[in-house]
ZABAPA-494087 format. One line per 4 residues: number of its first residue (from 1); their letters; for each residue z, x, y of C-alpha. Coordinates in Angstrom, 2 decimals. Layout:
<sites>
NUM	A	Z:X:Y ~ ...
</sites>
This chain:
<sites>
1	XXXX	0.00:0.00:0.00 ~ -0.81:1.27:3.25 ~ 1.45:0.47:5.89 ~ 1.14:0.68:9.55
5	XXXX	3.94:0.73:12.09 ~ 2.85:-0.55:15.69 ~ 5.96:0.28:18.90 ~ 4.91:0.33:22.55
9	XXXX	7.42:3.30:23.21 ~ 6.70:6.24:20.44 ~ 9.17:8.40:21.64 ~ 13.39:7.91:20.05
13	XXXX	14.43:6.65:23.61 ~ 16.69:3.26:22.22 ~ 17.36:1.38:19.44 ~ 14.23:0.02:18.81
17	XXXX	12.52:3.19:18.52 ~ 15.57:4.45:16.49 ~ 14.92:1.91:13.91 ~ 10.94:2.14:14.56
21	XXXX	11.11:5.92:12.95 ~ 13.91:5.35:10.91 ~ 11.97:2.61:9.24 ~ 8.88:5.27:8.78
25	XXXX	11.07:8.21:7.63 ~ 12.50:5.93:4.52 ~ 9.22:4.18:3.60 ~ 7.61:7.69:3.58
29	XXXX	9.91:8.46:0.34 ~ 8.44:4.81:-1.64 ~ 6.05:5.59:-4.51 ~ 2.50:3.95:-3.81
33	XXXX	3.20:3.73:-0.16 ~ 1.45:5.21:2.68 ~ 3.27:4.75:6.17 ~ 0.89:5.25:9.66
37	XXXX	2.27:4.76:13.29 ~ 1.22:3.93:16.93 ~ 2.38:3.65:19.78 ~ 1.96:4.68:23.55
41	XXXX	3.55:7.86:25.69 ~ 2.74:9.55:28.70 ~ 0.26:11.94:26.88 ~ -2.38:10.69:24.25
45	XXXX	-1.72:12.33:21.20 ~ -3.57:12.05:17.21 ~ -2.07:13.67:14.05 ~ -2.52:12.44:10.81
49	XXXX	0.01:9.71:10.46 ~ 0.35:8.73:13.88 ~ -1.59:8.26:16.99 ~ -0.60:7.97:20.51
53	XXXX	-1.95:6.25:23.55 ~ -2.06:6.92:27.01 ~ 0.92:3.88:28.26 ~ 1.39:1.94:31.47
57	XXXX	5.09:3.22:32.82 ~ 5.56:1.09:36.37 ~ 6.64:-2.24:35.55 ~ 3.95:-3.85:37.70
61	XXXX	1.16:-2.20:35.58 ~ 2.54:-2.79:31.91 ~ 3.19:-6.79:33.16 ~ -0.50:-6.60:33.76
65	XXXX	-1.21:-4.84:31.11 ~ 0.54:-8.04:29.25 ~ -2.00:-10.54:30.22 ~ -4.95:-8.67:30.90
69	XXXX	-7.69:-7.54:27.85 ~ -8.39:-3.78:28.33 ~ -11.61:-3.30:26.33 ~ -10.75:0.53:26.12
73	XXXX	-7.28:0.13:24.24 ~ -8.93:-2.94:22.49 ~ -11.83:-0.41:20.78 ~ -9.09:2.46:20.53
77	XXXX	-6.97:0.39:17.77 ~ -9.98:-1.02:16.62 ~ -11.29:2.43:15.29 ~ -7.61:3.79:14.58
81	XXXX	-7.54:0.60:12.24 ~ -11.14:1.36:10.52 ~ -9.74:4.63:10.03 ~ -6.72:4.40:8.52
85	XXXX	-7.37:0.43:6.60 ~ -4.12:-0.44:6.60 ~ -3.11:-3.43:3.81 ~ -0.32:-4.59:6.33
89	XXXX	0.90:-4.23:10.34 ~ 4.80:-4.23:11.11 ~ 4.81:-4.62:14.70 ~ 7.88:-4.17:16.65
93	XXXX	7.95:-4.37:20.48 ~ 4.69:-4.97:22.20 ~ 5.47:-5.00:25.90 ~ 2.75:-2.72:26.50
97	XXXX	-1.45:-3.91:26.60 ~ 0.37:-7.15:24.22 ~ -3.06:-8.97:24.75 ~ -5.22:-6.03:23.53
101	XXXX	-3.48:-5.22:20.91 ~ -2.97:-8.93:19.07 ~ -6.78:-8.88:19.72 ~ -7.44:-6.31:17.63
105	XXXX	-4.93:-6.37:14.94 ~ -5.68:-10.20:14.43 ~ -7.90:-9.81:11.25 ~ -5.39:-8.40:9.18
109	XXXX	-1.81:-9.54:7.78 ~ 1.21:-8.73:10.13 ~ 4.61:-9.19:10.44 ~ 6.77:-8.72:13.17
113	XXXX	10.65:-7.49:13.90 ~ 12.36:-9.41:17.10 ~ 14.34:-6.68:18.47 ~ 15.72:-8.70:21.42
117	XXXX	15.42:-11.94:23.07 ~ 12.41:-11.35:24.54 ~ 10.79:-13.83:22.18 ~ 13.02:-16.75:23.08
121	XXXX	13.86:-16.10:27.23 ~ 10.76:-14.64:29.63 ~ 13.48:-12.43:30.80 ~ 14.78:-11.69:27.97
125	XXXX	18.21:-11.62:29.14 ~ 18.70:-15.61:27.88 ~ 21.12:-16.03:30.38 ~ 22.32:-18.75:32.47
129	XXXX	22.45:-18.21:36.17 ~ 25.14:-21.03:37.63 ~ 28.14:-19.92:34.45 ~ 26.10:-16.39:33.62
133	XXXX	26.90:-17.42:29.71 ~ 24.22:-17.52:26.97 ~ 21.46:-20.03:27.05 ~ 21.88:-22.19:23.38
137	XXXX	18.11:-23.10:23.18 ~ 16.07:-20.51:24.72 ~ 14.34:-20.79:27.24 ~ 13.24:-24.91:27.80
141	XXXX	11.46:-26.58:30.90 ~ 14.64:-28.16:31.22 ~ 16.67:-24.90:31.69 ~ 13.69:-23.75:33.77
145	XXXX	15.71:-22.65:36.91 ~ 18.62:-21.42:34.75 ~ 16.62:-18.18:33.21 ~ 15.26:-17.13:36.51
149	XXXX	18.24:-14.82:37.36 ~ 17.93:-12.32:39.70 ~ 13.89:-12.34:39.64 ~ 11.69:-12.97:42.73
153	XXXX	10.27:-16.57:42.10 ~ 6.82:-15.02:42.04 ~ 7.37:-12.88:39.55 ~ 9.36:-15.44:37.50
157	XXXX	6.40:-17.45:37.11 ~ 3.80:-14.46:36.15 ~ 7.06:-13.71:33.46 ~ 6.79:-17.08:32.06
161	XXXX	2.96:-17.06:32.30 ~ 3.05:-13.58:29.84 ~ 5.69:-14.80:27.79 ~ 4.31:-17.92:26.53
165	XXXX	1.07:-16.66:26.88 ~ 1.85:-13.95:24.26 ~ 4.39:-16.43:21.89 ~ 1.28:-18.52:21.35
169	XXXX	-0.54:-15.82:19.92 ~ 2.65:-14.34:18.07 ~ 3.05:-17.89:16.20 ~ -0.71:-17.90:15.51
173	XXXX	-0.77:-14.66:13.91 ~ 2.00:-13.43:12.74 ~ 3.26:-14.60:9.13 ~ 6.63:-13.54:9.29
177	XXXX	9.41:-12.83:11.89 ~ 12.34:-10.40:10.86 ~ 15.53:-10.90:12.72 ~ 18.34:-8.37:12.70
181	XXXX	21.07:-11.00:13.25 ~ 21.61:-14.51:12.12 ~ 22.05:-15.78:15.36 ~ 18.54:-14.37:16.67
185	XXXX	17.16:-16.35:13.17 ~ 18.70:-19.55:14.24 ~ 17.44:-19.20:18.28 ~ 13.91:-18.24:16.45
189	XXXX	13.82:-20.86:14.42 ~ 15.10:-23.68:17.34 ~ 11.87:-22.12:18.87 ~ 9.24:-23.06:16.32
193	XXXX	9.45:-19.36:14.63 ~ 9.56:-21.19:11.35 ~ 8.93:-17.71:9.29 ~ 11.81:-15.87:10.55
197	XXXX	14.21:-14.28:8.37 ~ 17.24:-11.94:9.01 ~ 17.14:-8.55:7.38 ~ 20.10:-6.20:9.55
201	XXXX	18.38:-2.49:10.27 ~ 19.67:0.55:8.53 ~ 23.09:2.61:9.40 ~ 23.73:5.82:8.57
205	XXXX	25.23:6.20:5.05 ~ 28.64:7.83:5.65 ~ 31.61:8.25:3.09 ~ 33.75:9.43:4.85
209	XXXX	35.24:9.81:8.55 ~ 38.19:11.86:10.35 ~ 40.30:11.37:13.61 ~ 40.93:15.03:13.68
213	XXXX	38.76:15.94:16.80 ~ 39.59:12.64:18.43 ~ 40.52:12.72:22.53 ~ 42.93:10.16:23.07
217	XXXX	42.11:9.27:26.31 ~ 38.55:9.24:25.76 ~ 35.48:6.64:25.80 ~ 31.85:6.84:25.33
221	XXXX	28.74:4.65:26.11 ~ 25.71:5.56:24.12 ~ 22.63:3.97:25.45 ~ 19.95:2.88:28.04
225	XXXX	21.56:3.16:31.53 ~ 20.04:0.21:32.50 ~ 21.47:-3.15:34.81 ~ 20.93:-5.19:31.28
229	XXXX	23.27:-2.76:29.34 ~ 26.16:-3.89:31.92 ~ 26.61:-0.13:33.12 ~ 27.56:-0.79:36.58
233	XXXX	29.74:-3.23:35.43 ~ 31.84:-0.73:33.25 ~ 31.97:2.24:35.97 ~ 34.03:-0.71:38.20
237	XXXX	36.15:-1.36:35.15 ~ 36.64:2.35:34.18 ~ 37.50:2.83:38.17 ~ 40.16:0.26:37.75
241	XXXX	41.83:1.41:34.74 ~ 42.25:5.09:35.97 ~ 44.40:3.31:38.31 ~ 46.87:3.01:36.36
245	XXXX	45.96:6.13:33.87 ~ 44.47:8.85:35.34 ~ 43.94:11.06:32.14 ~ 41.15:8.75:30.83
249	XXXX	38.04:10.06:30.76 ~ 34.49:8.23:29.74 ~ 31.20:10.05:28.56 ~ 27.71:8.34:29.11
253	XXXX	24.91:9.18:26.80 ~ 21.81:7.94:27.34 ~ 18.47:7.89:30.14 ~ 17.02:5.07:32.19
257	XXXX	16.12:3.60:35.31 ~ 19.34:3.42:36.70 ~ 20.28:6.95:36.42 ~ 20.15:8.35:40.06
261	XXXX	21.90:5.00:41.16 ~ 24.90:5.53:38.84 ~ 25.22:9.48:39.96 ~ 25.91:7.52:43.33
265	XXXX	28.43:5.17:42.34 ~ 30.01:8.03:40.19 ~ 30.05:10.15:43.20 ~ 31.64:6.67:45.64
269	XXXX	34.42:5.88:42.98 ~ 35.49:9.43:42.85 ~ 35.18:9.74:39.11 ~ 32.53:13.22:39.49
273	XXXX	35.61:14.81:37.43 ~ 36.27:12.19:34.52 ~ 33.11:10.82:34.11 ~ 30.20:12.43:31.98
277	XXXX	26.33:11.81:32.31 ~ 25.25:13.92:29.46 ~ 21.60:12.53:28.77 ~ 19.44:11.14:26.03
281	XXXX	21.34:12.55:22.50 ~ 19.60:12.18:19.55 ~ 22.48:13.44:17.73 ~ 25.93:11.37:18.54
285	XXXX	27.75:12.54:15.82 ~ 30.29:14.52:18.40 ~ 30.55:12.02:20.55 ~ 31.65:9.06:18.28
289	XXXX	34.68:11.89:16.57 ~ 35.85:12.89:19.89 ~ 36.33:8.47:21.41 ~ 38.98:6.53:20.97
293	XXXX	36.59:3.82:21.11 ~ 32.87:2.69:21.92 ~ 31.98:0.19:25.21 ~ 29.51:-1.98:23.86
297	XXXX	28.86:-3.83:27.77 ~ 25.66:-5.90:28.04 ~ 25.38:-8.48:30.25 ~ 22.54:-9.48:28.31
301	XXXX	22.41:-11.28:24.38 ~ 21.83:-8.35:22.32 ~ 19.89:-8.84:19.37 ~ 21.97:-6.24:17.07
305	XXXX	23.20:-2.82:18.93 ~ 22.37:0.01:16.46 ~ 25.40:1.55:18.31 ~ 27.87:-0.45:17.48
309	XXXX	27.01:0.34:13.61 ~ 27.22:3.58:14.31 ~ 30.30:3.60:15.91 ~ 31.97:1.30:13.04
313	XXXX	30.37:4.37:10.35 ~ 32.24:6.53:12.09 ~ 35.64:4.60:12.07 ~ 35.76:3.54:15.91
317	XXXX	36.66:0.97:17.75 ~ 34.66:-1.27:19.58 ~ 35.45:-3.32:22.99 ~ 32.20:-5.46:23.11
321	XXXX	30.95:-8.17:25.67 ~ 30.46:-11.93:24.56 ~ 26.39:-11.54:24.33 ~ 24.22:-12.28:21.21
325	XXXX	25.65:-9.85:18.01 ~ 29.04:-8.17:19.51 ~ 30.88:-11.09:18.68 ~ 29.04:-11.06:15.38
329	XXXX	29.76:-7.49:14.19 ~ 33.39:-7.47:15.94 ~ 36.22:-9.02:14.52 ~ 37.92:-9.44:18.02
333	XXXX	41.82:-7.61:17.31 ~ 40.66:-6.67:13.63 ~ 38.18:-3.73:14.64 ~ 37.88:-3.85:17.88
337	XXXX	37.79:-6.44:21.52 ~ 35.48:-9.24:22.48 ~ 35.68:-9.49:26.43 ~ 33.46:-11.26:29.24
341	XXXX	31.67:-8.87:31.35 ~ 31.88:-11.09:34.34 ~ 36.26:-11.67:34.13 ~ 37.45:-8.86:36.45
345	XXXX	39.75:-6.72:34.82 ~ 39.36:-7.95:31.25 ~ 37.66:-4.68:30.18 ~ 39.75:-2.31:32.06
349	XXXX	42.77:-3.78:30.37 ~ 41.24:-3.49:27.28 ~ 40.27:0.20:27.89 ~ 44.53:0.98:28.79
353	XXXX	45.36:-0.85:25.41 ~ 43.67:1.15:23.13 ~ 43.93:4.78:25.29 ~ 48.09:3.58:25.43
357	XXXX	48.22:3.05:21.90 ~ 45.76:5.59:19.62 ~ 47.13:4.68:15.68 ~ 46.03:0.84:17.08
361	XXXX	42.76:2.00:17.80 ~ 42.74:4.15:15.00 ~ 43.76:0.63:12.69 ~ 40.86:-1.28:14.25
365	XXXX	38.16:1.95:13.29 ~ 39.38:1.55:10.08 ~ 38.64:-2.30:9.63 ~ 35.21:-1.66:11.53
369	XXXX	34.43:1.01:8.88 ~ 35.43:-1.43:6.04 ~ 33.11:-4.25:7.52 ~ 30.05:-2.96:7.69
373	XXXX	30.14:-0.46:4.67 ~ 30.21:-4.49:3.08 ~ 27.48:-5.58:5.55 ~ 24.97:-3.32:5.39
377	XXXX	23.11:-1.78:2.25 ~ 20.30:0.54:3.27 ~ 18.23:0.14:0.18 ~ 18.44:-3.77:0.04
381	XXXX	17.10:-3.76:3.63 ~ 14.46:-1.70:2.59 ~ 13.98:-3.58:-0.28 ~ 13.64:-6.98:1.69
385	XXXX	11.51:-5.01:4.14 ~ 8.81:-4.42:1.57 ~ 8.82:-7.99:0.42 ~ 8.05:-9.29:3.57
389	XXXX	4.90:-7.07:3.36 ~ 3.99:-8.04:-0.12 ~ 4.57:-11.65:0.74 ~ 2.63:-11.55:4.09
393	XXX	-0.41:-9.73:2.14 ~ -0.60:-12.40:-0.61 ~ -0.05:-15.42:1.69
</sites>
C-alpha cells in the first residue's frame, strides 16, 4: 500500500506537525507499506519520500490562497501524484492553497485527521463572544454573531465564505474523518461529518519517570506563543502569583507570532529574571523533569494537546483551561487543575498550590502517568489508523 501524507506546514513547528511525522516515522516500519509526504515551507524542496512547496506565510495571502484555484500548485500535486500513485491520501491540515489541493487529490480515496476546530467554527476558536465559553453546536446561522470574536466584520465574512466553502468539498470527498478526542467526534458528527471516528495520536512510550531533577518552584509552557494558546493570559497570572512567591520561576518553549509582543510584556511585568523564552525545542525531555507542573492555557477548544500527554508520560501535573480536551485528559484534583482562563486569579492560585506543596504535585503526576499509560496504546492507534485506509480504499 502506498500511502501519502498531505500537511500545509512540513516543518515540526506544533502538534500537528508532531503527529504529521510521527505518523510517517511509525508507518515507515509496516511490512507492504510505502509512506510519501507533502507539504509547503519557505523553500521548495524534492527528495524521494517527500516533496515541498513554495507556501503562502502572511495571513492575507494563505486566506486567499483558501478560495482561490492556483493552476501552478494544482499541476504541481497533480504530477507529484502521477509520480508517486499513491493507493490512499491522509490529509491533515490544509489551510494552505485548500482549493487547489482538494482539486487535485479528488480522484483518489482520502481520509482526513481534524486536528482542531477549524472544521466546526470559521475561526476555529468555537467560542462564544457575550460568556467567552464553548459554542455546543458549532458554528450555526443562529450563533452567527457569537463566533465573530475579535475579527474585523469584513474579514469575518471572507472566514465564513472559506470555511464553508472548503467543508462542502471536505464532506464531498473525503470518506472518513479521524478525531483525536470524543468530544471533537460528537461536534463532527452534530455537523453532518457522519464518517468521523476518534482514534487519540501517539505518546511517547515511557516506563518509567523520576522527580530527581525536579525545581520546585518551577513551570513550563511548551507550545505556539500565540493569542489562541492563552499566553498573555498566563504571563498576568504568573505576574500575580510571584506576588506572593517570588522564587517561582516559568520557562516558555515554543515560536510564534506573538513572540516580540511577549518579550515586551516580560520586560513591563518585570519578570526578565524569572521568566524563560527558550525557543522552538524539539526535544522537551529536560524541561518536563525539571516542572513541577505543565500550563496547559488556551483560550481556545483544543482538539487534543500532544503536550499534555507528554507531560502526563513524564509524571507531571497539569493545570489546564476549560476548552475542548483539558477537561477530558485531566481529572481536575486527581492529576492535575481544570481552571477558566477568563476568572482572574484562578490560575495564579493554582500555580501557589502546587509550587507550596511539591509531594501534592508530585501525587497528581503520578495519577496523570497512570491515566494515560491506560488511554493510549501506540500500536492500536496505528492499527486503527491503517484500517481507516483499507476501509476508505475498498469503499
Amino acid at each position: 500500500m502506498r500511502i501519502l501524507l498531505i500537511n500545509d506546514n512540513h516543518a515540526p513547528i506544533g502538534g500537528a506537525e508532531q503527529y504529521f511525522f510521527d505518523l510517517k516515522s511509525r508507518l515507515k516500519k509496516v511490512p507492504g507499506i510505502e509512506v510519501f509526504s507533502l507539504g509547503f515551507g519557505q523553500k521548495p524542496y524534492h527528495a524521494q519520500d517527500e516533496i515541498i512547496l513554495k507556501g503562502n506565510h502572511s495571513k492575507l495571502t494563505k486566506w486567499i490562497g483558501q478560495i482561490i484555484f492556483y493552476p501552478p500548485i494544482y499541476f504541481k500535486i497533480r504530477r507529484y501524484l502521477k509520480k508517486i500513485r499513491p493507493d490512499i491520501i491522509h490529509i491533515h491540515n490544509i489551510k494552505q492553497y485548500s482549493t487547489s489541493l482538494l482539486a487535485a487529490i479528488q480522484s483518489y480515496p482520502v481520509v482526513q485527521t481534524i486536528h482542531d476546530y477549524g472544521a466546526i467554527c470559521p475561526t476555529a476558536y468555537n467560542i462564544h463572544k457575550n460568556n467567552l465559553q464553548a459554542c455546543p453546536t458549532g458554528f450555526k446561522w443562529q450563533c452567527f454573531f457569537q463566533h465573530q470574536l475579535k475579527y474585523n466584520f469584513v474579514v469575518y465574512l471572507f472566514l465564513i465564505y472559506a470555511f464553508l466553502k472548503i467543508r462542502k468539498k471536505q464532506k464531498k470527498l473525503i470518506k472518513k474523518f479521524i478525531a483525536p478526542s470524543p468530544l471533537l467526534v460528537n461536534y463532527l458528527k452534530q455537523n453532518h461529518f457522519t464518517h468521523a471516528v476518534y482514534i487519540p495520536p501517539f505518546v511517547k512510550a515511557r516506563r518509567h519517570y523520576s522527580f530527581d531533577k525536579i525545581k520546585p518552584h518551577h513551570f513550563l509552557f511548551a507550545g505556539q506563543l500565540g493569542t489562541h494558546k492563552g499566553i498573555h493570559f498566563l504571563l498576568e497570572e504568573f505576574a500575580l502569583a510571584r506576588q506572593k512567591n517570588n522564587l517561582l520561576t516559568l520557562t516558555l518553549a515554543g515560536t510564534g507570532s506573538m513572540e516580540s509582543v511577549l518579550h515586551r510584556r516580560i520586560k513591563q511585568l518585570d519578570l526578565e529574571a524569572s521568566v524563560y523564552l527558550v525557543g522552538w525545542q524539539n526535544n522537551l525531555e529536560l524541561y518536563y523533569q525539571e516542572c513541577v507542573a505543565v500550563i496547559f492555557p488556551s483560550i481556545w477548544m483544543e482538539a487534543f494537546g500532544l503536550v499534555m500527554a507528554d507531560a502526563m508520560t513524564h509524571a507531571r501535573a497539569i493545570i489546564g483551561s476549560n476548552r475542548g480536551s483539558p477537561p477530558w485528559l485531566i481529572d481536575d484534583n486527581q492529576t492535575g487543575f481544570i481552571i477558566d482562563p477568563y476568572q482572574p486569579g484562578m490560575l495564579a492560585e493554582k500555580i501557589l498550590m502546587l509550587a507550596d506543596h511539591l509531594e501534592y504535585a508530585k501525587k497528581l503526576g503520578k495519577n496523570g502517568y497512570e491515566k494515560i499509560q491506560s488511554l493510549i496504546d501506540n500500536e492500536a492507534t496505528l492499527k486503527q489508523i491503517i484500517s481507516c485506509y483499507l476501509d476508505a480504499s475498498t469503499g
